[in-house]
Structure formats: C-alpha cells, structure tokens
N, C-alpha and C positions, 0 to 999 in steps of 0.2 A: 065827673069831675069831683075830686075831694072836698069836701067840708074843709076850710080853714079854718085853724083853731082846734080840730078836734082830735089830732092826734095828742094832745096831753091828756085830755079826758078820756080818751076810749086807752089809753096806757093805764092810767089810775085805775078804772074798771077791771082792766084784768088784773092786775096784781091784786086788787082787793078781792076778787073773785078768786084768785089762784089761794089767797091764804084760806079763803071759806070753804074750798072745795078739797085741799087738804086735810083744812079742820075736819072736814064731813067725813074722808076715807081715811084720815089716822096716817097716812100714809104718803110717800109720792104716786100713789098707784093710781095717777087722774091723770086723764087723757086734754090733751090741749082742749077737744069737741065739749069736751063737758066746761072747762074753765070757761071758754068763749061763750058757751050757751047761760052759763049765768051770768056773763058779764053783758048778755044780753048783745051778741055780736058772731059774724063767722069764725072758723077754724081758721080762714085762711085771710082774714084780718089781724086775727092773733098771733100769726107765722109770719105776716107782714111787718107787725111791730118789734117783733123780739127774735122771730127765727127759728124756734124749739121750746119745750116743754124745759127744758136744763134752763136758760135764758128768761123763760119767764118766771120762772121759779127763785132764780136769783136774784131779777129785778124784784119780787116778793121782799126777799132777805132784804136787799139793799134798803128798801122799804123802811122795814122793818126795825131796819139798824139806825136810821137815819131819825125817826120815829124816838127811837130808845138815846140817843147822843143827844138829841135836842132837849128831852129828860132829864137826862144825867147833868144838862148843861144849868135848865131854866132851876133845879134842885140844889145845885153847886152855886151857884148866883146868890141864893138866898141864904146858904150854910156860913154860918161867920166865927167858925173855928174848926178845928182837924178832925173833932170827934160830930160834927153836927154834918161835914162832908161825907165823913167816912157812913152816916147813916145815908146821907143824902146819895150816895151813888148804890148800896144796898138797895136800898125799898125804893130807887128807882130799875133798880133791876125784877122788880114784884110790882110795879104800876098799872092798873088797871087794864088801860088802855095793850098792854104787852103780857099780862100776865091770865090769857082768855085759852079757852079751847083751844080755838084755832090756831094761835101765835104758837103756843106750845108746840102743838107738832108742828107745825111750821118750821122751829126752834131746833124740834128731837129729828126731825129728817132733816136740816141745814148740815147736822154733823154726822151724819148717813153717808149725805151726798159729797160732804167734804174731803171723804176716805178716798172719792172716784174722780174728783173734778176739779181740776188744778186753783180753778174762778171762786169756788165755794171756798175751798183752803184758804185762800190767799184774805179774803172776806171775814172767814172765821181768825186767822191769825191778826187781823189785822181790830177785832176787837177786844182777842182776849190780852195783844198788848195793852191796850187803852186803859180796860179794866184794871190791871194787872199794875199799870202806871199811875192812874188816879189813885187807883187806894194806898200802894206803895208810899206816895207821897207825902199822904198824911201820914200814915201809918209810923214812918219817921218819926215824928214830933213825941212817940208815945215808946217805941219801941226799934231805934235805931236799926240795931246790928240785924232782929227778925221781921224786921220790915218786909219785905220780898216774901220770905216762908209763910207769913202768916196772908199776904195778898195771895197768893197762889192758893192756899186752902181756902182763905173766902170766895175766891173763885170757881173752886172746885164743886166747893156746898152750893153754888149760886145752881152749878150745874146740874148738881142732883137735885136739887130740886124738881127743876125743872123735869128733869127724867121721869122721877116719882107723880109729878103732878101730870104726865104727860098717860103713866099708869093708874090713874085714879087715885094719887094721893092728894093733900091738899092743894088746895085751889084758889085759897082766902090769900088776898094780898098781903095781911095782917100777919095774917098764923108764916107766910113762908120768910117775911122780915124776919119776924122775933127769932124763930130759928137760925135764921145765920148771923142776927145780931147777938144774940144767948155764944153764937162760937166767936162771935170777935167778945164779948166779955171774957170769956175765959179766959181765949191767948192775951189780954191785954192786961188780966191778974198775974200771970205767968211772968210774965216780963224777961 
C-alpha cells in the first residue's frame, strides 16, 4: 500500500537528484537507475512518477525556473526604480542558489534538449519571453525606441555566460553580474 503524502517528497528527491546527477556527468548522459539511486529510490518508482528520463529532466527545469521567477519576483519587490529592477533581474539571474555546477549544465543541456523536444522549447520560449519583458519594461524609462535591442542582448550575455561558466569560465556570482551590468552601462551611455 503507498505511503500517503509521499509522493511530493520522493518527486522533490528526484528532481533534486536529476539536477546532481547531471551536474556530476556535464551532460544529459544519466540513466533514470542512476537518478533514482541517488535519490535514494527504484528506477521504476522514478518511471512511475514522471514516465522517462525527458520528463524528469523537465520537471528538473520546471524546477529550476520556478526557483529563478520566485527570485526575479522577491528582487523586483524590493527594486524601487527602473535601473534598481533592471539590476534586480540581472544578478537574479547569477543568484547563488541557480548560478552552481549543477544548475548550469542543467541550464547548458535545457537548450540541448530544447532543439529535440517540443516540452523543453515551449519551457525555454516561455522564459526568454519573461526575461525579455521585465527588462524591456524598464529599459523604456531610459532608452525608449532601444528598449527591446538592448533586452535581447542582456539576454544573450545572460546566456553566454552561462555557456562559459558551464566551460570553466567564471563561476562567482559577482564577477558574472558586473559583466552584464558593465553591457547595460554602455548601451545605456549610447542612448
């Protein structure tokens, strides 16, 4: 007879284990048997809850993203003008808690998998609108007509970072800010 209650717990376990176990292989290249074994549980409890390795992997993302929104939110909340936002969703996108080993591939194989898997896409699209909108918004107040241009290149940078940090570039939540803060300095002298 099941445990009541326990399927939220033993789902939180494996997503948290699906991001550690990627962290650990760089890769999507982890077999459901290994995710479940550190999440301290069978293969076929993990297939139970989610169905597949794509599936759990997502629920990871969803994670992830859910993680990183509530961030951008509790940062946004405390920003009390356009340019204290526009920092506030940057170096929430380089926050501790999302900006680890793990998270990173996590992050660098989300858009891997997004080339092959309608779910990921959909996931992915649906954050780089977000992003894309929050800084857009401010970005207005300073820079009307390059509003949009100059959000898409923060964006961009947000990403390479990530790429680079994913290849052993910096890793310091600090050091990946000031770098995409140093590019919205510029476009924001540019005018």
């Amino acid at each position: 007879m099941p445990k009541i209650g326990m399927e939220p717990i033993r789902r939180a376990a494996l997503v948290e284990a699906t991001i550690a176990e990627i962290g650990a292989a760089g890769s999507l290249d982890v077999t459901v048997s290994a995710i479940s074994k550190r999440a301290g549980m069978s293969s076929a409890l993990a297939h139970h809850y989610f169905g597949g390795k794509d599936q759990i992997f997502l629920a990871a993302m969803r994670h992830i993203l859910k993680a990183f929104e509530a961030e951008v939110r509790s940062r946004l909340n405390a920003a009390r003008c356009p340019r204290a936002r526009l920092e506030a969703v940057i170096s929430a996108s380089f926050w501790d808690e999302s900006f680890q080993p793990s998270v990173i591939s996590a992050w660098l194989n989300f858009y891997v998998l997004s080339q092959t898997n309608s779910e990921a896409l959909r996931l992915l699209r649906i954050y780089q609108k977000r992003l894309h909108s929050n800084l857009t918004h401010d970005l207005r107040s300073f820079c009307s007509a390059r509003a949009p241009e100059i959000a898409y290149g923060i964006g961009a940078l947000i990403d390479g970072v990530y790429i680079r940090a994913a290849l052993g570039g910096p890793r310091e939540t600090v050091e990946a800010t000031q770098i995409v803060l140093r590019y919205l300095d510029a476009e924001l002298e540019r005018k």
